[in-house]
C-alpha positions as CSV (number, residue, x, y, z in Angstrom):
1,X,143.1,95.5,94.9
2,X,146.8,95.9,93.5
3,X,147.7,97.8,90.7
4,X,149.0,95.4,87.9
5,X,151.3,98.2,85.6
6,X,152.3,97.4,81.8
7,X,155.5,95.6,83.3
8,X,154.8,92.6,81.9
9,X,153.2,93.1,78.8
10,X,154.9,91.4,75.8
11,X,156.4,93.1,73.0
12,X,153.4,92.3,70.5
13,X,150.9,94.0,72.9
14,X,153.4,97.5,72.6
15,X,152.8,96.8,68.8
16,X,149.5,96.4,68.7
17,X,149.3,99.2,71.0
18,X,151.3,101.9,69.3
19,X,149.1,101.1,66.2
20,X,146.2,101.7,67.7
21,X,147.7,105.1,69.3
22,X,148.8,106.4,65.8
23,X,145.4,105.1,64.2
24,X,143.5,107.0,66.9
25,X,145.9,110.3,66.5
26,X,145.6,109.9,62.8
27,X,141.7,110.0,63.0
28,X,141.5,113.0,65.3
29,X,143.8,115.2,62.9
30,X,141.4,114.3,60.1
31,X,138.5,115.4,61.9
32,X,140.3,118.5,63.3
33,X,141.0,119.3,59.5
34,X,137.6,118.6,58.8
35,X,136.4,120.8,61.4
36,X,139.1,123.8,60.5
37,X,138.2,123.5,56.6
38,X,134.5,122.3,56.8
39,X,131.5,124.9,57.1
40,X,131.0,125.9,60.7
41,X,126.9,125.8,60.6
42,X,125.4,125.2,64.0
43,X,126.4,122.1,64.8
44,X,129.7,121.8,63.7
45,X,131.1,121.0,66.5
46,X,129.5,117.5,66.4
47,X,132.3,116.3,64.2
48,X,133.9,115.4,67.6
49,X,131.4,113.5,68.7
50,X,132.7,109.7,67.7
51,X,136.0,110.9,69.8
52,X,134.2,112.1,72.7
53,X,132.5,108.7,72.7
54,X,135.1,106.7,72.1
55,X,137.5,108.0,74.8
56,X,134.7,108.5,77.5
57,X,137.4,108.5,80.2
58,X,139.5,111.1,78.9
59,X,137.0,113.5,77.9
60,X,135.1,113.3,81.1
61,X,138.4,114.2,82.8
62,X,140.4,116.7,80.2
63,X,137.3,118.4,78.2
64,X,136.3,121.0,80.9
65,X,139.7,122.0,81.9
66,X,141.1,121.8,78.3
67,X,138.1,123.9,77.3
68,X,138.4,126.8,79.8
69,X,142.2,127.0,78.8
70,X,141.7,127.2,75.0
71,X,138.8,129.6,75.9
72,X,141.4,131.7,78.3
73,X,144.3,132.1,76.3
74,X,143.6,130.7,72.0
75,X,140.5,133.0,71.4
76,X,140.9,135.3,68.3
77,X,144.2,134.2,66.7
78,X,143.2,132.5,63.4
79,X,141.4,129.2,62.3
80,X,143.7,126.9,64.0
81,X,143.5,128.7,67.3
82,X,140.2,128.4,67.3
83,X,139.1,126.6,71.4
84,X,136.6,124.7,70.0
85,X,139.2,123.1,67.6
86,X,142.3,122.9,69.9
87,X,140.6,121.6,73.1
88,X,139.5,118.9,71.2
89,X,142.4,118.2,69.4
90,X,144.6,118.6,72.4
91,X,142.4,116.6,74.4
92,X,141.9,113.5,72.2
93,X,144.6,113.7,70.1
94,X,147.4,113.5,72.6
95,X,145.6,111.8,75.7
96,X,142.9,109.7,74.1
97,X,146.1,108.2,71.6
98,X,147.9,107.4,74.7
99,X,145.0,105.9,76.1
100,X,144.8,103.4,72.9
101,X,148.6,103.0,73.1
102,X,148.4,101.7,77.0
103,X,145.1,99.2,76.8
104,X,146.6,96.4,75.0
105,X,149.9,96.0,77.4
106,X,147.5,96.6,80.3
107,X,145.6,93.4,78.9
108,X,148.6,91.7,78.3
109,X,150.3,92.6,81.7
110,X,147.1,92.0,83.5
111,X,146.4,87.8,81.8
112,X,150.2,87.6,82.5
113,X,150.2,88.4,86.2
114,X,147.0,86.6,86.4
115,X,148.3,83.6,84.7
116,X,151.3,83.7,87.2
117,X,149.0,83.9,90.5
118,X,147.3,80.8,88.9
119,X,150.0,78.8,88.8
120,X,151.2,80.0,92.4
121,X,148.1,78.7,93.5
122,X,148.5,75.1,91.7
123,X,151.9,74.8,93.3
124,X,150.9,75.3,96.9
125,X,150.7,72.3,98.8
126,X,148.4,74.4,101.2
């Protein structure tokens, strides 16, 4: 198996990309101020929930670690310091908006290359 990369992608694959980035960054600061201004019942920390879902990849990979930081060093200076608010919004706001920026020029790259090895293949006599 080769790695493909986002070499090839075209420019309106970046576009839709970086939309779908800021969309997605855009979402997790509402929920983080919905979680910082919101009533902190028991299950408050639900509001993450869609994100956690939705970038299953990153948060399998990032929440432990992310969590264990916040919970090292962020415990005890204010609302917005809170771990269970900065993790979360470290976590998916930064890495799960790059994820969304990167799959559309991966697609892109990917039907290009494979559209190329295609028509290698057609033109081989062999």
């Amino acid at each position: 198996m080769r790695f493909i990369g986002v070499k090839g992608a075209s420019r309106r694959s970046w576009a839709v990309g970086y939309l779908l980035g800021a969309l997605h960054l855009a979402f997790a600061i509402l929920v983080a101020l919905a979680a910082v201004t919101g009533s902190h019942d028991a299950q408050w920390q639900l509001v993450w929930a869609p994100l956690v879902i939705a970038d299953l990849p990153v948060s399998l990979l990032l929440d432990p670690p992310a969590f264990s930081f916040a919970n090292a060093y962020f415990t005890g200076w204010g609302s917005w310091s809170d771990p269970q608010i900065l993790a979360p919004l470290f976590v998916h706001g930064l890495f799960g908006s790059l994820l969304y920026a990167f799959i559309p020029p991966s697609i892109s790259a990917a039907r290009q290359w494979r559209a190329s090895r295609n028509v290698r293949a057609d033109q081989d006599p062999t």
